[in-house]
C-alpha positions as a Markdown table, in Angstrom:
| # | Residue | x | y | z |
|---|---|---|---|---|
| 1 | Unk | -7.0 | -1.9 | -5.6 |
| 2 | Unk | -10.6 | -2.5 | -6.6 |
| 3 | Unk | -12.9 | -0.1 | -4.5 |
| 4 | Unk | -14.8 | -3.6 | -2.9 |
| 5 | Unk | -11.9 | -4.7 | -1.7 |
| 6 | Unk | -10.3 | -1.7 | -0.3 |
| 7 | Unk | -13.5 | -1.0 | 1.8 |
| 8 | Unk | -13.7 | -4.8 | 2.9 |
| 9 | Unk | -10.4 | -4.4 | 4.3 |
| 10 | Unk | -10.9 | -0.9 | 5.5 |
| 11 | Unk | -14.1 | -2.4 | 7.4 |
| 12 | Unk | -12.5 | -5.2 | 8.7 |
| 13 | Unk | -10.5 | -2.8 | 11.0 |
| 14 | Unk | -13.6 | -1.3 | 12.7 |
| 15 | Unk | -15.3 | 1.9 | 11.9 |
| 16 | Unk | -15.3 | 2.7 | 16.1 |
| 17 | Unk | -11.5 | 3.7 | 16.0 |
| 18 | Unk | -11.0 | 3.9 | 12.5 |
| 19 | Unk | -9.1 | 7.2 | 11.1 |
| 20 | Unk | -7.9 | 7.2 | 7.2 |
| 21 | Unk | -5.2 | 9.1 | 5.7 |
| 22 | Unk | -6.0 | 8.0 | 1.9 |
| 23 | Unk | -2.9 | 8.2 | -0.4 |
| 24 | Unk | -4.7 | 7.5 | -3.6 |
| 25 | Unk | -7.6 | 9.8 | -4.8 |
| 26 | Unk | -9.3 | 7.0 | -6.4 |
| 27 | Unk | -9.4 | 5.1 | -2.9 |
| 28 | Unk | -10.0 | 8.4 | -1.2 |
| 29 | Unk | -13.5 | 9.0 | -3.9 |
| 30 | Unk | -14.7 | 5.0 | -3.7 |
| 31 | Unk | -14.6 | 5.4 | 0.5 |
| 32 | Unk | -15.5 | 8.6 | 1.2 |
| 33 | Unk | -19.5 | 7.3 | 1.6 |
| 34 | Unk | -19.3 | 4.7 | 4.3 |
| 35 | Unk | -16.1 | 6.4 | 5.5 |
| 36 | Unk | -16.2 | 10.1 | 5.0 |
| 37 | Unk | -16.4 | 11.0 | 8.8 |
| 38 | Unk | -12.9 | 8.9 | 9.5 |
| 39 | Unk | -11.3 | 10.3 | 6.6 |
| 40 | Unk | -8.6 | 13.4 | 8.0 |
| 41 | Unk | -6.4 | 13.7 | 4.9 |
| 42 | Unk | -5.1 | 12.7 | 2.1 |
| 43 | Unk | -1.8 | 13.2 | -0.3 |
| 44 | Unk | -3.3 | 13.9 | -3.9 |
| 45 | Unk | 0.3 | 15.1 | -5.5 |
| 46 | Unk | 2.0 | 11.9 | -4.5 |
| 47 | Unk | 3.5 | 9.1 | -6.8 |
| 48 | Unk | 2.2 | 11.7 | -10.1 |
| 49 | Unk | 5.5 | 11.4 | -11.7 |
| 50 | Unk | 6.8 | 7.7 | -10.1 |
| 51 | Unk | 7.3 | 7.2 | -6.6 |
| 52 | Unk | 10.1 | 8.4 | -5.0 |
| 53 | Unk | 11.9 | 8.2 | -1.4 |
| 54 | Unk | 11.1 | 11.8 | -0.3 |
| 55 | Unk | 7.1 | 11.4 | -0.8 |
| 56 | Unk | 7.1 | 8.3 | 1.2 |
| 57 | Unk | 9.3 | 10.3 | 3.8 |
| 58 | Unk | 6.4 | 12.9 | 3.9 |
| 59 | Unk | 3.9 | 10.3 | 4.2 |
| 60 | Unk | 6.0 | 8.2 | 7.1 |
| 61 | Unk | 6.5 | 11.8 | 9.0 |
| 62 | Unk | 3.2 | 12.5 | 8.9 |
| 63 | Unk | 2.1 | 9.1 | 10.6 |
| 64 | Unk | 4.9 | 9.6 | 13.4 |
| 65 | Unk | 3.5 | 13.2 | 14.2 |
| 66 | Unk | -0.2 | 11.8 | 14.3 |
| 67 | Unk | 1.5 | 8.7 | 16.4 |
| 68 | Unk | 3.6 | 11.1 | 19.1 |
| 69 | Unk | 0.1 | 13.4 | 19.6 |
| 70 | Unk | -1.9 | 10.5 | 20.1 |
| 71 | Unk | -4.1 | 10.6 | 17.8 |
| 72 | Unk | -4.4 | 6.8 | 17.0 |
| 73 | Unk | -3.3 | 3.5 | 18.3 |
| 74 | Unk | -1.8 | 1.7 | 16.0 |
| 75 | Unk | -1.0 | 2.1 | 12.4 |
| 76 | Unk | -1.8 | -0.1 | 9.3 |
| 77 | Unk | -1.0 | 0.2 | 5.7 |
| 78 | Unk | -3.5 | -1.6 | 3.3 |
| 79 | Unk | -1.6 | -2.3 | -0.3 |
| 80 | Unk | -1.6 | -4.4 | -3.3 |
| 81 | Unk | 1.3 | -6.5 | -2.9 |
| 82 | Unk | 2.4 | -7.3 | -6.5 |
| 83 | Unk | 2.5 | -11.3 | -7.2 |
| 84 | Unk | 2.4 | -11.4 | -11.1 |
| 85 | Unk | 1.2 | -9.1 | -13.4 |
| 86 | Unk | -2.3 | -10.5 | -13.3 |
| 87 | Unk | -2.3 | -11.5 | -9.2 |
| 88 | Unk | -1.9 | -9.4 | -6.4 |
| 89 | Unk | -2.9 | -9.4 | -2.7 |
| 90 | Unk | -4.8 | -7.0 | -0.8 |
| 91 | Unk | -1.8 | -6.8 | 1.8 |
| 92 | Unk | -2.5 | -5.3 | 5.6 |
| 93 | Unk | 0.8 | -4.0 | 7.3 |
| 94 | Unk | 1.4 | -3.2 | 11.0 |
| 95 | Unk | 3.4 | 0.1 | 10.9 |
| 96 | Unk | 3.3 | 1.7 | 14.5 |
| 97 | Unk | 3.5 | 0.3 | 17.2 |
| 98 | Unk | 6.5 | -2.2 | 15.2 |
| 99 | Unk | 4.9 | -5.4 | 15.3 |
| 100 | Unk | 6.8 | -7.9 | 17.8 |
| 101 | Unk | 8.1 | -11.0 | 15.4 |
| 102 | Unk | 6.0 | -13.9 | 15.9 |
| 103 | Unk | 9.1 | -16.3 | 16.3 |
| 104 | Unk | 11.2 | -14.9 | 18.3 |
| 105 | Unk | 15.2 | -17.0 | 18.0 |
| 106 | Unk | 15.3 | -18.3 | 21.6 |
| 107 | Unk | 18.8 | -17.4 | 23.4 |
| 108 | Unk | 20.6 | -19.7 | 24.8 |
| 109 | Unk | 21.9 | -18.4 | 28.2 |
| 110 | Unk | 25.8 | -18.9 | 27.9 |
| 111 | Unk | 25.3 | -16.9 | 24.3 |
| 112 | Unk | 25.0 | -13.3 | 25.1 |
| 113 | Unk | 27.3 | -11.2 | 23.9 |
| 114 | Unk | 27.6 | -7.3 | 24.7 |
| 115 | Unk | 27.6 | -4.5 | 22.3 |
| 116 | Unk | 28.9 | -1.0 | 22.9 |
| 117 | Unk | 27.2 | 0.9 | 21.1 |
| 118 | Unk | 28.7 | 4.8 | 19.5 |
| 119 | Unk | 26.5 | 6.9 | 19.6 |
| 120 | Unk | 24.3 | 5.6 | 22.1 |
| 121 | Unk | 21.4 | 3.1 | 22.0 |
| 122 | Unk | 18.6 | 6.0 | 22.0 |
| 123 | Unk | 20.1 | 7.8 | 19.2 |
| 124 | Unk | 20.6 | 5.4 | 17.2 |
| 125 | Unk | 17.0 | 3.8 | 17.4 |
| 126 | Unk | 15.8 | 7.6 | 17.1 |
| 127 | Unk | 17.8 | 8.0 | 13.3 |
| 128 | Unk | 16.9 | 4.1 | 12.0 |
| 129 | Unk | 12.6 | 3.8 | 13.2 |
| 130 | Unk | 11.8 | 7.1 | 11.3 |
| 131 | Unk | 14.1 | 5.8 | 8.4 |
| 132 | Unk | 12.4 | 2.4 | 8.8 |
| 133 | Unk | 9.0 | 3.7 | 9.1 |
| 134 | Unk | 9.7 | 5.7 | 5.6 |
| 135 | Unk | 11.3 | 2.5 | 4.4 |
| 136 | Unk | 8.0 | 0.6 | 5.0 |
| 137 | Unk | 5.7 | 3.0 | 3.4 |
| 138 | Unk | 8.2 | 3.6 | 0.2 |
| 139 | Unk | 7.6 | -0.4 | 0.2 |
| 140 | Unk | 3.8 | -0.1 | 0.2 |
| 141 | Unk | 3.9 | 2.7 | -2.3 |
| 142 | Unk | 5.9 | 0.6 | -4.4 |
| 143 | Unk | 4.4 | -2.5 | -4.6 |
| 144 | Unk | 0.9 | -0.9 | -5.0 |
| 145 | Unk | 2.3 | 1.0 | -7.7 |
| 146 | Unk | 3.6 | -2.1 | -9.6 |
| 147 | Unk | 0.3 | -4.1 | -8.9 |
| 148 | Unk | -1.5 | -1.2 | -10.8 |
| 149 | Unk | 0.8 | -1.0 | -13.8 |
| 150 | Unk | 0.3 | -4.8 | -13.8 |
| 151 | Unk | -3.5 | -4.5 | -13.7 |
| 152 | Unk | -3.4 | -2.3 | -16.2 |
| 153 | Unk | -1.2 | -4.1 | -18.7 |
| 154 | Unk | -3.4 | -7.1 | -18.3 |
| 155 | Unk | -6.0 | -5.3 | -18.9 |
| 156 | Unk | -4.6 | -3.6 | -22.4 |
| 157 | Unk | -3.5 | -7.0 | -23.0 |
| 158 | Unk | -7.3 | -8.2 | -22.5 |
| 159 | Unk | -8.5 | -4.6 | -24.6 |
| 160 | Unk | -6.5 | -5.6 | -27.8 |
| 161 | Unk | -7.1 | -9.3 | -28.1 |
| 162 | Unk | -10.8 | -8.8 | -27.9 |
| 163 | Unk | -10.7 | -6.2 | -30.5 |
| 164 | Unk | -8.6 | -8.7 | -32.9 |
| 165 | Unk | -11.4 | -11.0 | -32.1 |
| 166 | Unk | -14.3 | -8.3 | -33.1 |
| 167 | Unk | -12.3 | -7.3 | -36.3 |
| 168 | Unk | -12.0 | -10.9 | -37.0 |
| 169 | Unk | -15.9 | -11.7 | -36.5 |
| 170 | Unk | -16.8 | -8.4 | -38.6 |
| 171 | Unk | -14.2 | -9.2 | -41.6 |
| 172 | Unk | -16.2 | -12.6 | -41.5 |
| 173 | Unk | -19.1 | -11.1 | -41.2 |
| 174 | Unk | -18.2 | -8.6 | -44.2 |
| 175 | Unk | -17.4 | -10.7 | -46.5 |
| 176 | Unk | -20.5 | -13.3 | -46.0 |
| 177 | Unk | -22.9 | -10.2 | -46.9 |
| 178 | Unk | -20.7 | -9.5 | -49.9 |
| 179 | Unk | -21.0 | -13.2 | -51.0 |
């Protein structure tokens, strides 16, 4: 994510109750001047060899811990969401609290139907929101990791065409003088 961009979301939150756990050490360098005070941590080994599950587990436990001692609010994930390999969007996520769908299906009141549920209701939300949580992140992680392969192959792309262009011009160039 360009460094403009990143910091125009990141200021859109507020700098008042703003604290950053920065994945990326590129992100982490490009804020650190307006944001150095909010910055707490960061993850510099992660995604070095590909993303995988486990460091987006790290990165998702982390974020519950900081959650359960209270140390923020609410948590939001800002990401490249990967479009095409020349467009992305600059993608802000609601992590914790989990948002509340904005359309909610309306139940009809002779439709409710009752679930037993084995194990109970509490342990099962306490194995699937961590997992879900990880899930979201891994996401993240993913799709910012694919926008950057895709800026970067546009921008090869971009690279070697001018350069066919420059050899071109030259070889023209060349061979005028000669004449």
């Amino acid at each position: 994510m360009p460094a403009a961009d990143l910091a125009r979301s990141v200021g859109d939150v507020g700098a008042a109750a703003l604290v950053l756990s920065i994945v990326h050490p590129e992100d982490r360098e490009a804020l650190r001047r307006d944001y150095g005070a909010c910055m707490i941590e960061g993850f510099d080994n992660l995604g070095r060899k590909g993303i995988a599950f486990p460091e987006a587990d790290q990165v998702a436990n982390r974020i519950a811990q900081m959650f359960a001692n209270g140390e923020f609010d609410v948590c939001t994930v800002i990401y490249n969401r990967f479009k095409s390999a020349i467009s992305q969007d600059v993608t802000r996520q609601q992590l914790i609290p989990f948002p509340v769908p904005a359309q909610a299906a309306p139940v009809e009141a002779g439709a409710r139907a009752v679930y037993e549920f084995e194990p109970g209701e509490a342990e099962i939300l306490a194995e699937i929101l961590p997992r879900n949580l990880a899930t979201q992140m891994f996401r993240a992680l993913l799709e910012s990791q694919a926008s950057e392969q895709g800026a970067r192959m546009t921008a090869m792309d971009n690279a070697t065409r001018n350069a066919g262009d420059m050899i071109n011009s030259l070889a023209i160039k060349y061979n005028r003088s000669r004449q």
